[in-house]
N, C-alpha and C positions, 0 to 999 in steps of 0.2 A: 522514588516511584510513587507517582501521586496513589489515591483511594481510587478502584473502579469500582459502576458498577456491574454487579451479576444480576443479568436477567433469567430468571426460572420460568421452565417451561407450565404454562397453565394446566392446575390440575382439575376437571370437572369430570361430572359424570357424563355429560357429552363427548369430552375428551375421549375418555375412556368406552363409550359406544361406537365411536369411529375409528379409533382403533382394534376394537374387536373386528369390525366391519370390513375393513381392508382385511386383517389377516382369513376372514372367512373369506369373502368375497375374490379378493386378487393374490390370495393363494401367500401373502408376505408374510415374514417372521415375525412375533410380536416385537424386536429390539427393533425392528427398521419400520414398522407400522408405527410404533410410538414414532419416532422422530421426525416420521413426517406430521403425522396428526399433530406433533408439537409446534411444526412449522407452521402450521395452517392450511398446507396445502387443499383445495378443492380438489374431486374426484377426478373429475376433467386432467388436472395441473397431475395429478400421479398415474393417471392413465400414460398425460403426455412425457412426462418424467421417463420412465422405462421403456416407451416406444422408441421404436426406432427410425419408424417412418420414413421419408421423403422430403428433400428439397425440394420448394417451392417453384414452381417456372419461375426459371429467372429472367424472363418477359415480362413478368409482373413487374418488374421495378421499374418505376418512372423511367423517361427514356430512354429504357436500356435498345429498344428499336433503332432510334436514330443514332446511338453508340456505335452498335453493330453494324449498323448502313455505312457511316460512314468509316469505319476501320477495315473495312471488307475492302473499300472502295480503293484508302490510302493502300490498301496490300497486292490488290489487282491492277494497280495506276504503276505499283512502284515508290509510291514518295515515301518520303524518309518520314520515321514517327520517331516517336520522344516518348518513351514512361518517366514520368517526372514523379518520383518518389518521396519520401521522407526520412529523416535520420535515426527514428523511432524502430524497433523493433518489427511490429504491426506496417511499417514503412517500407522498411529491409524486404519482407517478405514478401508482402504486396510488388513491390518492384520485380523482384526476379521471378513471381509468379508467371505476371503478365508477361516478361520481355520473356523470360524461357517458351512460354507459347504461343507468342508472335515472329521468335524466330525459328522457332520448329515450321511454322508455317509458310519460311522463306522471307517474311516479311526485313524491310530494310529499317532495324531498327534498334536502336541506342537507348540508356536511360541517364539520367541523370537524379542525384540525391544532392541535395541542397546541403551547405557544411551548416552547423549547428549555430556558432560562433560569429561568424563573418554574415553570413546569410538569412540566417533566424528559418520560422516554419512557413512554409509552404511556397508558391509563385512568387520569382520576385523580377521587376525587369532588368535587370542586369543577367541573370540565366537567361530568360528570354530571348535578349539581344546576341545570346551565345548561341544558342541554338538556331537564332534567326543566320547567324553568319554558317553555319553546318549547312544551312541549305534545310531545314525540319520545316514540313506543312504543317506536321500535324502535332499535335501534343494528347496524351494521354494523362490525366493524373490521376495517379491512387494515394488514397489515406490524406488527401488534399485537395484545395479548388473550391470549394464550396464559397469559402469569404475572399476568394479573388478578384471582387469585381473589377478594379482599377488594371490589373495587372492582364486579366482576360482581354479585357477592353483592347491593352494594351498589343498584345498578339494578334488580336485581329489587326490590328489598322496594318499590321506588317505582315497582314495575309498567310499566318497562321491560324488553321483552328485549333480548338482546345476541344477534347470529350474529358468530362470531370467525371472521376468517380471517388466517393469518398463517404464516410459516415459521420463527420461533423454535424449538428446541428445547425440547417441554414438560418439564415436570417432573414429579415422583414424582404429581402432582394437577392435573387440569384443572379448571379454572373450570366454575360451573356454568349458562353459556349453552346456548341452546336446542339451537347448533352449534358444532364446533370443527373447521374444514376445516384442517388442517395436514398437508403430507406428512412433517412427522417422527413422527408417531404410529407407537407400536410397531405397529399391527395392519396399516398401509400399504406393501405391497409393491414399489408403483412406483418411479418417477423421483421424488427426495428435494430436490434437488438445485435447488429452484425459489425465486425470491425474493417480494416480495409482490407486486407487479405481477402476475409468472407466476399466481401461486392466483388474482389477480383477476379476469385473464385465462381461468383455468378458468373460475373462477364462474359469469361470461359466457356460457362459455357452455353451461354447464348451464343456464341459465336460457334460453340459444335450444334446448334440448333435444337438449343434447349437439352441435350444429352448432359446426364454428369458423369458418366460411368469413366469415361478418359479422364476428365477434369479430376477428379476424387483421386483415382489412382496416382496420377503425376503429381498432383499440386494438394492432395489434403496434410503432407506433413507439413508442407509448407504454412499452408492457412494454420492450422492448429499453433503451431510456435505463434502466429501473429495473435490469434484470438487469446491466448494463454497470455502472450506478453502484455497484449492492449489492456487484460484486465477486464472486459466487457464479461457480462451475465452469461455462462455457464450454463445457459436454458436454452427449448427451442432446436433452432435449426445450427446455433454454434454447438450445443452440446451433443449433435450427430456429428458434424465436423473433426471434431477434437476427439470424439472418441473412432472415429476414422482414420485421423492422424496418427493418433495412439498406436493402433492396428499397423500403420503402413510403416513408421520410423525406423522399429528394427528390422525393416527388411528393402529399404531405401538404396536405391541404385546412387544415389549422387555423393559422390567423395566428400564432396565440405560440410554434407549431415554428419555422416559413418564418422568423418575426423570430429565433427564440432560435439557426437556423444562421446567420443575416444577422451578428448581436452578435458569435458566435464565431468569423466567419471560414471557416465550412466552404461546399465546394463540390467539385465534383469526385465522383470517388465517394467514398464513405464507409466509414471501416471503423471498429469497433468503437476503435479507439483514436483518433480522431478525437473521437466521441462521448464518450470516456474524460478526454479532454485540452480538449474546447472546451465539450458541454451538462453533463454531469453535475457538476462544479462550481459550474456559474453558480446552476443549483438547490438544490444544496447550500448555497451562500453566503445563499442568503435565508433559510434557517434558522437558519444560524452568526451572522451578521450583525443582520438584523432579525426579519422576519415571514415563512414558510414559504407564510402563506397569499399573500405575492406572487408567491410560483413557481407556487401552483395557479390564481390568478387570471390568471397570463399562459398558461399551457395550456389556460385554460377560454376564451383571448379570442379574440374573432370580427373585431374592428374593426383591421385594418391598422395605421393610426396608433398606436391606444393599444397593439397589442402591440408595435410597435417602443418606444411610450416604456415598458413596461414592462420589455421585452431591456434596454434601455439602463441602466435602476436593476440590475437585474441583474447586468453587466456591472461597475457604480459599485461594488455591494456585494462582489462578486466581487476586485474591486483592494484594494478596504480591507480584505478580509480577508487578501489576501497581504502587506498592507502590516503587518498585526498580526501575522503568523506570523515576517517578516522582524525584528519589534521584539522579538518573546520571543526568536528564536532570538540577535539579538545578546545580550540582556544573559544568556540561556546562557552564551555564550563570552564573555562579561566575568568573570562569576562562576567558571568555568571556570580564564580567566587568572589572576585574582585568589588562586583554591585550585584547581592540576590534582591535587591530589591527591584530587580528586572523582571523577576518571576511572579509579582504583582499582577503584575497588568494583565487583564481577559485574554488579549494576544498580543502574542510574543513579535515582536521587529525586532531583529539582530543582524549587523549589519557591519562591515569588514570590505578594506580595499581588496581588490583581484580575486577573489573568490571565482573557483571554476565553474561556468554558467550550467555545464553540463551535469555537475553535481549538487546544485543546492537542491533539488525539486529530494532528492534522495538524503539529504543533510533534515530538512525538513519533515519529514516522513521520522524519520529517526527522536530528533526533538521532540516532535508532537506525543511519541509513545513515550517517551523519558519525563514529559513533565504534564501529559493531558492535557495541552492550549494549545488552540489553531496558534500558528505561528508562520513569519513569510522568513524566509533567509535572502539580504540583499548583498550584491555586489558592488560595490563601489568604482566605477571606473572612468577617473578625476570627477567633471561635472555633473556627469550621468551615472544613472544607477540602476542595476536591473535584478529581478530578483522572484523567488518562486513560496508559494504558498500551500501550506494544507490544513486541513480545518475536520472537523469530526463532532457527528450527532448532527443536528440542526440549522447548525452554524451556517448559513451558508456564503461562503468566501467571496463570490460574485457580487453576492448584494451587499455585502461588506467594503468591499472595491470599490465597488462602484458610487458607493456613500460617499467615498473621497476622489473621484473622477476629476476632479478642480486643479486638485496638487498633479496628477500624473500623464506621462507622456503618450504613453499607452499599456491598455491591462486589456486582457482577458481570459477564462476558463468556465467554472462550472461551481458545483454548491462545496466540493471538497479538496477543490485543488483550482491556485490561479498563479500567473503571471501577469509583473510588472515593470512598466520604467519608467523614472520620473524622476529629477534634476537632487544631485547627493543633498545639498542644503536642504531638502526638503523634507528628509528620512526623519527628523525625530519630531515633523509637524503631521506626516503620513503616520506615527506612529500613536499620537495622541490624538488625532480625528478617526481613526479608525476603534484606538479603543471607546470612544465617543459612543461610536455607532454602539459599538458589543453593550456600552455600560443602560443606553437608551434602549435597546431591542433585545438582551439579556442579560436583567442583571441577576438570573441563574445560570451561568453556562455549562453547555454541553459537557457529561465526563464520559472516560473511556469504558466502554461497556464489554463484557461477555457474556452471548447469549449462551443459556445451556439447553441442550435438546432432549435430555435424558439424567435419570439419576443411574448409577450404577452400580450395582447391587457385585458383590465377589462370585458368587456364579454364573454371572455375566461374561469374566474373563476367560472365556474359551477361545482352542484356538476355532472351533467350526461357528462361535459367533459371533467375531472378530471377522472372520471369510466373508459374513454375510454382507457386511456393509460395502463390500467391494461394487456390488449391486447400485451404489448411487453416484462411483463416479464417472465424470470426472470430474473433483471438487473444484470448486473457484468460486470465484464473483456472483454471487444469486445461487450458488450451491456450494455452501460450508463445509470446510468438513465437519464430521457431526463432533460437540463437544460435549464429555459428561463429569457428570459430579459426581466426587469421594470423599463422603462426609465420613467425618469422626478416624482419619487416619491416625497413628501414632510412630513418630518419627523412630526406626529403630537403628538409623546409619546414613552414613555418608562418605561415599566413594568419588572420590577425583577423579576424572577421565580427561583424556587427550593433554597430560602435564598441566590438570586445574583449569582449562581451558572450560571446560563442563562438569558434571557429575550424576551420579546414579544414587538416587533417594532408596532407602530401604523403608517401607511403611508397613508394619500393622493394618489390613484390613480386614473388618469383619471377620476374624478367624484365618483370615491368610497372610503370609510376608509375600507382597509382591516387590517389584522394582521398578523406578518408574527413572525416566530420564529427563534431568533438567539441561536444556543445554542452554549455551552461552550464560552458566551462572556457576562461576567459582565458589571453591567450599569456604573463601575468606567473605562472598558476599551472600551466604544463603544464612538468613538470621535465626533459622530456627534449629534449636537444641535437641539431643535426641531428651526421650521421652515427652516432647512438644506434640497437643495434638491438635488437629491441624486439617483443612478441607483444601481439597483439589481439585482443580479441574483441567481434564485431561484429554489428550486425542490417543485414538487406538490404532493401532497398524498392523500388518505384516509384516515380520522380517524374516529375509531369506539368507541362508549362508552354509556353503554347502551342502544348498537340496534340503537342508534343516529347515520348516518353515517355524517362525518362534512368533509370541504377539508382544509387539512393543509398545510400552505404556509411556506418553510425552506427556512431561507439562506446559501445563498454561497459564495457568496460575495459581496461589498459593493466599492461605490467608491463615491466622487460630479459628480454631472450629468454634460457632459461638459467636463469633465476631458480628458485632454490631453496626452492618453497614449505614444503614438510615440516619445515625447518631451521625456517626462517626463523620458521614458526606456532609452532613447537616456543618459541622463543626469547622470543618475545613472550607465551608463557603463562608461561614461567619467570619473564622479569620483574617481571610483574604479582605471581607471588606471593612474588619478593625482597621488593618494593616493600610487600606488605603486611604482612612481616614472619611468614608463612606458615613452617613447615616444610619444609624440601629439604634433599637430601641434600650433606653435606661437600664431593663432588665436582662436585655442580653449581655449588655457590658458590663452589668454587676456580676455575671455569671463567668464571663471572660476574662475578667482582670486579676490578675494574679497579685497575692497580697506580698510582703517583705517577706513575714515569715512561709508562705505556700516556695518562695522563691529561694530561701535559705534551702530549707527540706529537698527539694526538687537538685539542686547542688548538688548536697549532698551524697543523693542517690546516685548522681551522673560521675561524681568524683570516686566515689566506691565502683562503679561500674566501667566507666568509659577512659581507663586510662590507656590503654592498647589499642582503643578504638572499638568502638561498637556503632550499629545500626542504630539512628534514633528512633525509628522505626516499632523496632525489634522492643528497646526499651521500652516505650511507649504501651506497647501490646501487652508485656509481660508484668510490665512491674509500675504503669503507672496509669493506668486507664482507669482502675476503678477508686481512685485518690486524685484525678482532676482530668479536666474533659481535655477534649483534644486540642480544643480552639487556645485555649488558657495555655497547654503545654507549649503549644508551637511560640505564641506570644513570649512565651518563656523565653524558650530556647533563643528567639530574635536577642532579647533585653542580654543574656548572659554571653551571646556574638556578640554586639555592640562594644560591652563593656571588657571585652577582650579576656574573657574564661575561656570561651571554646571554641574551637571551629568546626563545621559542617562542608562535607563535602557538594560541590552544585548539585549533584544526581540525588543528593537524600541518602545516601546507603551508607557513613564512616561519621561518625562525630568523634573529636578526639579535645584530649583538656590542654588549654595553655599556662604552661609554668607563671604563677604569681609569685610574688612577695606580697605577705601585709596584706590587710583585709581590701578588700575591692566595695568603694562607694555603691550597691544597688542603685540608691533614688539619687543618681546623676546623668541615671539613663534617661536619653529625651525619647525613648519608643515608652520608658515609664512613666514619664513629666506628663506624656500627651496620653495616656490614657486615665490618667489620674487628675486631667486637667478639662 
């Protein structure tokens, strides 16, 4: 696990006058006044925060008029319409939003979801030509349409229209449907910020004549799973939405909800990361996985029975697709072990025949937090090759692409996530023009950050001030949940949970033993010793169990207390650019180069220490940081792999010693030649 860094909340005397300010003024707790003052929020922005306001007329959105004109038209005529969906979660539900309220209104009407695989995103004319044979006038698109101008084009000359509604970012040319309801059009003033559910959710109810009071009731759980899933900002008129949805879910007439929270386990109240962690996956997998159209078939189902057997495919598909994410990511870290000097590079290209198209964007995501570098993961299939991106801090992935637009067949996304394709031969010339661009346009790049919002003091952890924050959600995208610091803990235990699978920290704070829970981190991979002391930062909860409410304390991450991030980030960028043979100055390389005897000593420590395996990590922090810098260490540890003393495992987290005979040559190492050379 690479260095992140911690960003701490600004402390001024300003700070601390506007947090007075709100708790006088809007009546708030000093723990939840701080964290927004640490946000920076404007008065405005926390008024708006805890309002609950109003939906915007949904008139206001660019041609939402001529939407409704002519969908009113196709329902009074009789013709047959099309919601033409997407395989995305935000997709799923946007689809049976609208068809569930176009056929409550008699209307003569079908959808279709495009397969992920065979068809890719959004219009394409071969649907088209399907729907043209159905006898379909009209087409409806949610969560899609925007960049279809060919394929728009294309349905008209065969005397279908299209009404688009979607929330992509249009481009220099819209399509030329009858409608294009988008809040990203330049001419739309309002709330942007909506996903396709949300616009579908307007449509709605423009079409009950600007009313939302039916629309909300029927369709806000629905909307809510899509805004949750889509990931959009958490503010505004989604975050009435979603805490709507919140509201309506447990109490939801439709069988393939009631079954799809049965499948995932949820109960209790609900919060947006519930739905984050239990529904919006499961729907998602039946896109990644198989057919999309089984997530819209199980929201559309009425029958008890079958929508539990539907949850339960769901749930099948859901497993096999983590069970493919766990398969690409080892042979990652095989390929990894095999050449770490893959881990060089600004960003990561990794790249493997058949790889599941529906799983790299989720393979990548995973990568990115395991080593901190934008990285794309491709699939190779024979000549072509297709493959998904994510990137983090500044980086932005689009303009990175798009640097190398020459080699590719087609790319597009945004500043933290893109998609590619472009001819297999071309992957390890796609992988050196792009680090090109990074080493041109940053040659500091982006690390992985945690902002903190609060320090947290041991009288803080009550359960009545733990309750208060419930007050700011529902967390997501542009509303965190709040994360605080625990400085100066002292480790007094360590408890295995779920057979090693997780564990429960016992710490020293400030006069109290609290417990804090680490999950997905085994007691063979958590490097710190008891009496280690040690800063934390943590999220707070509620937990309920039978009628008990109790507050749970999560981590997020871990460090020695003390630790000298600014050095230490310093040192690990230096590295990288010894290691790639980059330009630096005289003095840092005298500072960096490790002598014979530094190299002996350093051995020796590893050979007394790492013979059962230890964290180099771990070592580094405890026993060797203040006898040589970081940069120098890692250089090390390169020179002592090489010459076949040790191995490291690709994640960072186990180095273990290889049996020798007979002293081992040091100055035969050419990572020593060339730094001495």
């Amino acid at each position: 696990m690479p260095f992140t860094q911690w960003i701490y909340p600004v402390q001024s005397e300003e700070r601390q006058r506007q947090s007075r300010l709100l708790q006088r003024e809007q009546g708030l707790p000093a723990m939840i006044a701080d964290i927004l003052t640490a946000r920076g929020l404007s008065p405005d922005q926390i008024v708006a925060l805890f309002s609950e306001g109003e939906l915007e007329d949904p008139m206001e959105l660019p041609d939402m008029k001529k939407a409704v004109d002519r969908i009113e038209q196709a329902i009074e005529a009789g013709e047959k319409i099309a919601v033409y969906g997407d395989y995305d979660c935000d997709g799923v539900t946007s689809t049976v939003i609208l068809y569930s309220y176009l056929s409550s209104m008699g209307a003569q009407v079908s959808y279709y979801i495009p397969d992920r695989l065979s068809e890719g995103f959004g219009i394409n004319t071969g649907a088209v030509d399907l729907l043209n044979s159905q006898g379909i006038t009209l087409i409806v698109t949610v969560d899609n349409g925007t960049a279809a101008l060919r394929e728009i084009e294309y349905a008209k000359s065969l005397g279908i229209d299209v009404v688009v509604t979607d929330h992509h970012v249009p481009g220099p040319e819209l399509p030329a449907a009858v409608a294009v309801v988008n809040p990203h059009r330049r001419e739309y003033q309002g709330f942007r910020e909506l996903c396709g559910a949300g616009v579908a959710l307007k449509l709605i109810a423009a079409l009950e004549g600007g009313e939302y009071e039916m629309p909300l009731e029927s369709f806000a759980a629905l909307a809510a799973i899509g805004t949750i899933g889509d990931v959009v900002s958490l503010s505004g008129e989604n975050r009435m939405i979603v805490r709507k949805g919140l509201e309506m879910l447990p109490v939801s007439e439709s069988a393939g909800l009631r079954a799809l929270m049965t499948a995932a386990g949820l109960s209790g109240e609900l919060t947006a990361g519930k739905i984050a962690f239990g529904i919006c996956p499961r729907i998602n997998a039946a896109g990644r996985m198989g057919s999309a159209k089984l997530a819209a078939e199980l929201l559309l189902c009425e029958n008890e029975e079958q929508a539990s057997e539907l949850a339960e495919q769901l749930t099948a598909l859901n497993t096999k697709r983590r069970d493919e994410e766990e398969e690409i990511l080892s042979a990652i870290k095989k390929a990894i072990e095999e050449n770490p000097s893959l881990l060089l590079d600004r960003v990561l290209v990794l790249s493997a025949p058949g790889l599941n198209h529906g799983v790299v964007g989720i393979v990548a995501s995973r990568v990115l937090s395991l080593y901190g570098k934008p990285v794309f993961i491709i699939s190779e299939e024979g000549e072509t090759a297709t493959g998904s991106g994510r990137s983090l801090g500044q980086f932005g992935l689009f303009d990175a692409v798009s640097a190398c637009s020459e080699l590719l067949i087609r790319f597009g996304g945004h500043k933290l996530a893109a998609g590619l394709t472009l001819k297999t031969e071309n992957i390890p010339v796609f992988r050196r023009m792009i680090n090109e661009y990074a080493a041109k346009n940053f040659d500091r790049m982006p690390v992985i950050q945690s902002v903190i919002d609060r320090r947290l003091r041991s009288g803080d952890i009550e359960l009545s001030n733990v309750e208060l924050l419930s007050v700011l959600e529902p967390f997501g995208e542009g509303n965190p949940q709040p994360v605080f610091l625990m400085r100066d803990c002292m480790v007094e235990g360590v408890t295995p949970l779920s057979g090693g699978k997780h564990l429960k920290l016992r710490v020293a704070f400030e006069g109290k033993s609290v417990y804090v829970l680490c999950f997905k981190t085994s007691p063979e991979s958590f490097i710190y010793e008891k009496g280690s002391m040690v800063d934390l930062l943590v999220t707070l909860e509620i937990n309920t169990f039978r009628d008990i409410r109790s507050i749970s304390i999560r981590m997020k991450d871990i460090r020695p207390a003390g630790f000298e991030e600014k050095k230490n980030l310093n040192a690990a960028f230096y590295y990288e650019k010894v290691r790639r043979g980059e330009p630096i100055s005289g003095k840092i390389m005298a500072i960096a180069r490790p002598s014979i005897p530094e190299l002996r000593a350093l051995y020796r420590l590893i050979r007394s220490e790492a013979g059962s395996g230890t964290s180099p990590e771990l070592l580094y922090l405890h026993a060797v940081e203040g006898n040589m810098n970081y940069c120098k260490y890692r250089l090390s540890l390169d020179i002592f792999r090489e010459v076949g003393l040790i191995s490291i495992s690709p994640d960072f987290s186990s180095m273990r010693l290889i049996p020798v005979e007979g002293k081992v040559d040091l100055e035969r190492s050419e990572i020593l030649k060339a730094l001495n050379g």
